[in-house]
C-alpha positions in Angstrom: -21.0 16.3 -20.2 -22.3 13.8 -17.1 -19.7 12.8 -15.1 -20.4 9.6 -15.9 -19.4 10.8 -19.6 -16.2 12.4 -18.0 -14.6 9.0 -15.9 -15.1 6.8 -19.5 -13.6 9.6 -21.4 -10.7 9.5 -18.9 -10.3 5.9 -18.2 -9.9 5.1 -21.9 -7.0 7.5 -22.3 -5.4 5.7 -19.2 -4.8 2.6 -21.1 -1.5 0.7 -20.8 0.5 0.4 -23.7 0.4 -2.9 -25.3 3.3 -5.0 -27.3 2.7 -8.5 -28.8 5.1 -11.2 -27.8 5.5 -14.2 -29.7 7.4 -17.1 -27.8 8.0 -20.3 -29.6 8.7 -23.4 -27.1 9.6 -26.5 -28.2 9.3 -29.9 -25.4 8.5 -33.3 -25.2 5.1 -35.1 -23.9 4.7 -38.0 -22.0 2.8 -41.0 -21.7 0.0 -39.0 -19.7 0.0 -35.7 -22.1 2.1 -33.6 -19.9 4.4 -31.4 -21.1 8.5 -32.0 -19.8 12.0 -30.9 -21.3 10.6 -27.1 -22.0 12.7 -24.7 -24.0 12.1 -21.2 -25.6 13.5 -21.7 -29.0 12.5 -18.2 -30.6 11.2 -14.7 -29.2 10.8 -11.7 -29.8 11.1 -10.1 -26.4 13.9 -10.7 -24.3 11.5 -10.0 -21.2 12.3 -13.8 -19.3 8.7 -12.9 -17.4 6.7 -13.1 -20.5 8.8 -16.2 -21.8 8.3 -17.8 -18.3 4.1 -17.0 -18.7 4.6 -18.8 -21.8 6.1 -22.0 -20.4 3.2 -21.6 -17.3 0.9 -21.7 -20.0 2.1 -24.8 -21.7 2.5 -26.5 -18.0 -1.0 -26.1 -16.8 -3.2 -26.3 -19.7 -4.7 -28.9 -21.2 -3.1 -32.7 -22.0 -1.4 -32.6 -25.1 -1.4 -35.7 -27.5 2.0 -36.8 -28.5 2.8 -37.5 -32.1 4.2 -41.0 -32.4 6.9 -40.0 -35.5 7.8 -36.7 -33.4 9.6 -36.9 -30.5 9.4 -32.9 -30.0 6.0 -30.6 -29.8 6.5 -27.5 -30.7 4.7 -24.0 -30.3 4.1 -20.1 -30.6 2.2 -18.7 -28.2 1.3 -15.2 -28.9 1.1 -13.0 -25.4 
């Protein structure tokens, strides 16, 4: 085998071990689309890092568009 062969072999045993988190947030959005008033209302992990990515997620993506009947957005991001 090339040792080429050999390091891929190797690498892909090395592999981390991976768990899905689901976190469920629930917040408000104002005028501008920004998120504010950010709570975790379900996950299944009770790592606060992963729940904190979550929330960083929500922060600095994209504008959200409010729903006029709602007063709440809520959703699961899957990590």
């Amino acid at each position: 085998m090339s040792k080429k062969k050999e390091k891929l072999k190797k690498d892909s045993s090395d592999e981390e071990e991976y768990v899905e988190a689901l976190v469920e947030l629930e917040f408000d959005v104002d005028k501008l689309g920004k998120p504010y008033n950010i709570s975790v209302t379900n996950s299944n992990t009770v790592d606060a890092a992963i729940s904190n990515k979550a929330i960083q997620i929500v922060k600095e993506g994209p504008a959200w568009i409010a729903d006029k009947k709602k007063k709440k957005a809520k959703v699961t991001i899957k990590l």
